[in-house]
Every structure is written in structure tokens, then in C-alpha cells.
C-alpha positions in Angstrom: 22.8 8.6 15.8 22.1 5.5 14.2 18.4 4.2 14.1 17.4 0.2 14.3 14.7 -0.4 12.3 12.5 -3.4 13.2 13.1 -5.3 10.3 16.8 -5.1 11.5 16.5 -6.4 14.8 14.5 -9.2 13.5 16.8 -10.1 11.4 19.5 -10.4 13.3 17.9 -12.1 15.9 16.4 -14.4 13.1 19.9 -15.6 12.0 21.3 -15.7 15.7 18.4 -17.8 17.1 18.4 -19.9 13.5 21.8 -20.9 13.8 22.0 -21.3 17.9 19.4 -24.3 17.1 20.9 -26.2 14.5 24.3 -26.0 16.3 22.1 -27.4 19.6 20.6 -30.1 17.7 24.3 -31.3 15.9 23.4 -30.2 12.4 26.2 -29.8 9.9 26.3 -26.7 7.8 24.6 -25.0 10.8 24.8 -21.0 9.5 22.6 -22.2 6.6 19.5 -22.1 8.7 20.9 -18.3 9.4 20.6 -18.1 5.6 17.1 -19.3 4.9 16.0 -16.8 7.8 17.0 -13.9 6.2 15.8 -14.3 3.0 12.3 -16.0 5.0 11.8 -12.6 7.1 10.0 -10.2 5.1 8.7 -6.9 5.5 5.2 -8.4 6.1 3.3 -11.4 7.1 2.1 -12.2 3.7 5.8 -11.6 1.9 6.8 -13.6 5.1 4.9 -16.7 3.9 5.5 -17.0 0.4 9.2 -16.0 1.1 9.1 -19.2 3.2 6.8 -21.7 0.8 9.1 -20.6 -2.0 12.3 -21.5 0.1 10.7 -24.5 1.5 9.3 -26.5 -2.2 12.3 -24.8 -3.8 15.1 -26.6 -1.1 13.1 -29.9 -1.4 13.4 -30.1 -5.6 16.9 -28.9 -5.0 17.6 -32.2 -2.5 16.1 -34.4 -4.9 18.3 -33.4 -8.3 20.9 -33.6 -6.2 20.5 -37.0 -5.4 19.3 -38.0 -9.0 22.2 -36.2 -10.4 24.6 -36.9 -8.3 24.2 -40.9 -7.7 23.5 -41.2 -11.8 26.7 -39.2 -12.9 29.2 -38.3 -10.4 30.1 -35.6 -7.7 31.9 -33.2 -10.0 31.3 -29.5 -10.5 30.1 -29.9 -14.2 27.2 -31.7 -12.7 26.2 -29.0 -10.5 25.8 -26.7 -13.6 23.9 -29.8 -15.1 21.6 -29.8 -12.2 20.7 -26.1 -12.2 19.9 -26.1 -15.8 17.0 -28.2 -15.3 16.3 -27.0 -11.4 16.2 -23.2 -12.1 13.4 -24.1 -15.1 11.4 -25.8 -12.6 11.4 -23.4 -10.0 10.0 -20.7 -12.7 7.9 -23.2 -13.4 6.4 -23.5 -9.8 6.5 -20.0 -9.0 9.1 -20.5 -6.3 12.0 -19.1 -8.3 13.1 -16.8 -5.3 14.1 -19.7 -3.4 16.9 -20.6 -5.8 20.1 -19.0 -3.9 18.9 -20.8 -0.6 18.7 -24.5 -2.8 21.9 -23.7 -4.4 23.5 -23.7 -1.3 21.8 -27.2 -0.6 23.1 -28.2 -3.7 26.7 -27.5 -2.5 26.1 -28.7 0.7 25.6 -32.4 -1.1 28.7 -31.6 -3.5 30.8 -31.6 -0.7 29.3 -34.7 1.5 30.1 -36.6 -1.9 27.3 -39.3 -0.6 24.1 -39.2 -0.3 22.3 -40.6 2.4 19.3 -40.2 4.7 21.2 -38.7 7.4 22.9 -36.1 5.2 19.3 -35.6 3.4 17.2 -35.2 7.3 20.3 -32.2 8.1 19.6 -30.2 5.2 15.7 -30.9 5.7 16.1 -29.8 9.2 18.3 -26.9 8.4 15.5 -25.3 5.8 12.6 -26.1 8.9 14.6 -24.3 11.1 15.0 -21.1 9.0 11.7 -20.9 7.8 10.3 -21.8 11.3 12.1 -19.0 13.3 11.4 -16.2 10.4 7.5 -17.3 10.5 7.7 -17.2 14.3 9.4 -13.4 14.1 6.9 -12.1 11.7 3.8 -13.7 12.9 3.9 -10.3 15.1 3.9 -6.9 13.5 3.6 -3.9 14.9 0.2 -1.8 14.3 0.5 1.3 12.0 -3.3 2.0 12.4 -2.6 5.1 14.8 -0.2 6.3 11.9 -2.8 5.9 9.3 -5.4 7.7 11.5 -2.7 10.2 11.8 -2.8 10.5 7.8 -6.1 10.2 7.8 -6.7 13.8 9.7 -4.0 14.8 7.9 -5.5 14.2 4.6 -9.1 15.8 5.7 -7.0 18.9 7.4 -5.2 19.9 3.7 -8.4 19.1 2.2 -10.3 22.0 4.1 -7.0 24.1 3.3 -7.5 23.7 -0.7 -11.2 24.4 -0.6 -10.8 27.3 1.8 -8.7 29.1 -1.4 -11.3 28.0 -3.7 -14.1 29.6 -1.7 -12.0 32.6 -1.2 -11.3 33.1 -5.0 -14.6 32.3 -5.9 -15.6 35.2 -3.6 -13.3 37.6 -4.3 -11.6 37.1 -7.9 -8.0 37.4 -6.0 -5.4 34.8 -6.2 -2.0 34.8 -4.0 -2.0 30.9 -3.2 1.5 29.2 -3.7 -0.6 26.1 -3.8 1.7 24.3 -1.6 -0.8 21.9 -0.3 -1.7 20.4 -3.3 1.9 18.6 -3.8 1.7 18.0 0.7 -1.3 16.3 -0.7 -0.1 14.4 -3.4 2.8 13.1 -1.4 0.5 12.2 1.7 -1.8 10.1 -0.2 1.0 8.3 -1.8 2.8 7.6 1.3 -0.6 6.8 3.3 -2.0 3.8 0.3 1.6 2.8 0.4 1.2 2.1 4.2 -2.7 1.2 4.3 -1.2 -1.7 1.3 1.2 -3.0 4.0 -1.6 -3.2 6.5 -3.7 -5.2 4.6 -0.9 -7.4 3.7 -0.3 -8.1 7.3 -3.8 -9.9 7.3 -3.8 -13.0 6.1 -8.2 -13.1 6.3 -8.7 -9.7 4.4 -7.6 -8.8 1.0 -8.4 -5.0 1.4 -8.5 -2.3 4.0 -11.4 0.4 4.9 -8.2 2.7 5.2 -6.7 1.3 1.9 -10.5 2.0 0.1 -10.4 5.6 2.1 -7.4 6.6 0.7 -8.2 5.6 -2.5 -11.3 7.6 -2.8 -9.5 10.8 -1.3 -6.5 10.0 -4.3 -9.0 10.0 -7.0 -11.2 13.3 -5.2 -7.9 14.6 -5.3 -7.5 14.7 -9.1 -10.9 16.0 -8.8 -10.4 19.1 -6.8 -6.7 19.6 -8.8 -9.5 20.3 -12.4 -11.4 22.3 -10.4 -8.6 24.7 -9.1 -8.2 24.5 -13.2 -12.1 25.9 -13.8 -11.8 28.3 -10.8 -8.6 29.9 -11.8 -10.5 30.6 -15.3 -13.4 32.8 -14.1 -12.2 36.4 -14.9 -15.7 37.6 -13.6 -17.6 37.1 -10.7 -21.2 36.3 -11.0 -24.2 36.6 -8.2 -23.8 32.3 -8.9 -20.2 32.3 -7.7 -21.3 33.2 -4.2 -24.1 30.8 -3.8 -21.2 28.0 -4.7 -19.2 29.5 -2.4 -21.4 29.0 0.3 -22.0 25.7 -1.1 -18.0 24.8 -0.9 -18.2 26.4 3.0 -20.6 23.7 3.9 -18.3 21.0 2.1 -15.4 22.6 3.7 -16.8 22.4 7.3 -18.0 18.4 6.7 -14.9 16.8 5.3 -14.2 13.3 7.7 -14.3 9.6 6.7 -18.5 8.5 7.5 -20.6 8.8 4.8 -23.5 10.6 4.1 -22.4 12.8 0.8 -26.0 11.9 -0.5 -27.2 15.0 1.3 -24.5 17.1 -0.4 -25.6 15.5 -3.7 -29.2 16.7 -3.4 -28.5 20.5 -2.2 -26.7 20.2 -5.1 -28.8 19.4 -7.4 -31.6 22.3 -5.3 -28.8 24.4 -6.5 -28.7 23.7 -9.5 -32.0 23.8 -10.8 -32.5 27.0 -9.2 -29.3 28.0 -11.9 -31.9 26.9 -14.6 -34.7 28.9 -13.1 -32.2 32.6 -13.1 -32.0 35.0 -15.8 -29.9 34.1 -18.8 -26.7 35.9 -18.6 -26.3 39.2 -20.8 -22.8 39.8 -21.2 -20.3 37.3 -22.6 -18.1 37.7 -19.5 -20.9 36.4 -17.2 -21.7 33.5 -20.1 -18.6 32.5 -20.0 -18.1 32.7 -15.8 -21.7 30.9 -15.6 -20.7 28.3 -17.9 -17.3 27.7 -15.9 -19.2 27.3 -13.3 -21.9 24.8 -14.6 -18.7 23.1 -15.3 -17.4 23.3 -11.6 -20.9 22.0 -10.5 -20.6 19.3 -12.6 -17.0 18.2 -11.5 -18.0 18.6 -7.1 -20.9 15.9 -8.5 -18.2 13.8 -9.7 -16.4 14.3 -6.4 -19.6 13.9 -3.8 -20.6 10.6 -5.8 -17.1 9.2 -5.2 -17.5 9.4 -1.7 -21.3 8.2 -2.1 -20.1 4.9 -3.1 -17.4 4.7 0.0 -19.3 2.4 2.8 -17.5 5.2 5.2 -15.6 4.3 8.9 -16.8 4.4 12.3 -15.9 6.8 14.6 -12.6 7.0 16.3 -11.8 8.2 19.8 -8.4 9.4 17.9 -9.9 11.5 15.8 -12.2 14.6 15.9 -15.5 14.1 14.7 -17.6 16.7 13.0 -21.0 16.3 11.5 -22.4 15.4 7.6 -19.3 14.3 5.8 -17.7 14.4 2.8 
């Protein structure tokens, strides 16, 4: 079955409606408006805009070559080439270089009038209005992905308690039969969710960033976190009496993983733990040396990832989501 996006349908009701009006008001070249709404409808508010200003200062420097070039030299095709030569420059020059299909068809559009006069000039004026106008009009509503975000969000948190579960349960027992599926579901999640959040914020014209665009990157670089300290785990051969008191440590991180933010209180049982490290007997075998100074290093990297999401503000509570207490 074929799906409609909503991009689609605005677009095609973009070029309907854009068109319907210039043929209402008399306009010549009337499907041109279609044109401009196309390329004006965008798939957010903010591409929506500067797809429009670049259409809009880009059709207006293409009206007035036209006329230069046209009235000084003649209305022949060499002096359409003669025009673009020095309009496409410009237009890099202004930043509105994405509007030069939509003035070339202006540019045309005055070929053929051979004249130029302030009727033909007000139609193709009119004509870029009207296509910019109904593709602002379409995109000045977008429909909300926050519930999909929140989705991600859970999502996110839910394969996070999944990867730390096998950690604890190597740490505790040495074994290891994970395929470690989750940790490309992971990947791919957070790529796809700051992809998304990105398109939320552009969709805001009063914001240039997201608490859901900050969350997920926090959780993408606690990610490449937890992926070393699979690496660290995986290395301990032997199990120390340490390896259980960080396990118990990971089961309290485990149970606390949502978006608030009060890791500080994570950061300083960690550090109770790891002075009372300093305070046990030095190990006696180079198996445990090596095991307690694997872990020291694991210690070291869930410090890195607790401080990361120290320095998140953290989100409110949603009536979407389940809520747990202390987070991580």
C-alpha cells in the first residue's frame, strides 16, 4: 500500500492552491507560483524560511538584470547567458544561491514578454509572493514529534539498563554469553533520536537547542563511555572481593537510569567507594593486581560517565513516562 507522507500532501496542495490563485487574480505564467512553492516548502519551519528569503531576494535581482540587460542590449538568448554570468555570482555572493532555478525561470518569463514594463514586472512579483506566501502558510504548522522522542527517550534508558545488567552479571560471575545486540540497537537509536530532536529544534524559530536534543547528546557520548568499559570488563580474567562491591554499585546505577538529574549522589558513593579501595589490603597475586587495577580503571571511566550527566540541567517529569527515583 502506498503511504503519503506529510511533506507530500503539502506539497501538492502547495502547488494546487499556488497556482488556483494566480490564475484567480489574472496572472500570466500562473504555474510558476506552483514552482516557487515547491522548492519554498521545506521539511521544517526554519528550512521553510530561508528556502523562501532565498527565492524571494534571489527572484527580485533576477527581475532587475533582466531589465538592465535586456533594455541595454536586446532580447536574444546570448543575453540571457550574459545575464546569468553576472546573476549566479551575486546570488553566491548573498547567500541566496538556492533560489537560482526559481529566478531563471523569471528570467525567461521576461525573454518571452520581449518588453519590459511595470505590469509585466508587478505579475512576476506577484507570482514569487504567491509561492512563498502559501509554502510559509503550509509550514507554519508541523506536527509534534515530542511523544516520539519521549518514546526514544524510554527507549534509550530501557537498553541502557540491558547493557549494564551484563556488566553487573560478568562482573559477578566471570561468564560471558552476550551477543551484545543492544549496543548496535543503541547506536542506531541515538542516531535516529538527535536526528529527530535536530528537526524539533529547527521547527522553533525562538530556541536554538532542545532539552531533548542536549539529552540525547549526553546519552551518545555515555554511550562511548559504557562501549570502553564493556572493553575493561571483558579483560578481568579474575574476580576479586572489589568486583562485587562495583557490582552492587552498577545495580544501583542500573535501577536509577531516567532523564532528572541528581548523578552528584552517585558521584560521591563513588568516591566512599573508592577510598575505601585505598584503605583494603594490597593485592598478592598478579592476577588480582592486574583485576584490581582494571577495575580502578572502570571506576575511573563510570566517573567520567556520572559527571556527564552532572553537567545535564535534567527534564521534568512526564505523565508519558515512568518515573523512578535518583537518576542517572
Amino acid at each position: 500500500m502506498i503511504k503519503i507522507g506529510y511533506r507530500t500532501a503539502k506539497t501538492a496542495l502547495g502547488i494546487a492552491v499556488s497556482i488556483l490563485i494566480a490564475e484567480w487574480i489574472g496572472l500570466h505564467n500562473a504555474a510558476s507560483a506552483g514552482i516557487i512553492a515547491i522548492l519554498c516548502i521545506q521539511n521544517t519551519k526554519q528550512q521553510s524560511l530561508k528556502a523562501s528569503w532565498t527565492r524571494l531576494v534571489a527572484g527580485m535581482l533576477a527581475l532587475l538584470y533582466s531589465g538592465v540587460f535586456f533594455e541595454l542590449l536586446s532580447y536574444h538568448a546570448v543575453v540571457i547567458g550574459l545575464i546569468l554570468i553576472v546573476f549566479i555570482p551575486t546570488t553566491v555572493a548573498l547567500k541566496v544561491q538556492e533560489g537560482i532555478v526559481s529566478s531563471t525561470v523569471l528570467i525567461l518569463h521576461m525573454y518571452a514578454a520581449k518588453e519590459i514594463s511595470a505590469a509585466i514586472v508587478l505579475n512576476e512579483m506577484v507570482l514569487i509572493m504567491i509561492g512563498v506566501g502559501v509554502a510559509l502558510v503550509l509550514n507554519s504548522y508541523m506536527p509534534s514529534v515530542e511523544n516520539d522522542l519521549v518514546k526514544m527517550q524510554q527507549q534509550t534508558e530501557q537498553l541502557f539498563e540491558r547493557v549494564f545488567k551484563e556488566i553487573i552479571s560478568y562482573l559477578r560471575t566471570n561468564e560471558h554469553n552476550w551477543d551484545g545486540k543492544e549496543l548496535t540497537e543503541t547506536a542506531d537509536l541515538l542516531k535516529r533520536a538527535k536526528s529527530l530532536a535536530y528537526k524539533d529544534v529547527q521547527n522553533h524559530f525562538t530556541r536554538h537547542d532542545s532539552l531533548f536534543y542536549q539529552y540525547f547528546t549526553m546519552r551518545e557520548k555515555q554511550f562511548e563511555i559504557i562501549e570502553r568499559l564493556i572493553s575493561v570488563v571483558i579483560s578481568i580474567s579474575h574476580r576479586p572481593e572489589q568486583a562485587e562491591m562495583i557490582a552492587s554499585f552498577m545495580e544501583e546505577i542500573k535501577e536509577n537510569i531516567h532523564p532528572g538529574n541528581t548523578a552528584k549522589l552517585h558521584l560521591s558513593h563513588l568516591n566512599d567507594l573508592k577510598q575505601e579501595f585505598e584503605e583494603m589490603p594490597l593485592p598478592k597475586t598478579r592476577e588480582e593486581f592486574e583485576a584490581r587495577a582494571a577495575l580502578l580503571q572502570f571506576i575511573r571511566e563510570m566517573e567520567r560517565y556520572l559527571r556527564i550527566k552532572a553537567r545535564f540541567r535534567g527534564m521534568k517529569k512526564r505523565a508519558a513516562q515512568k518515573r523512578r527515583s535518583p537518576v542517572t
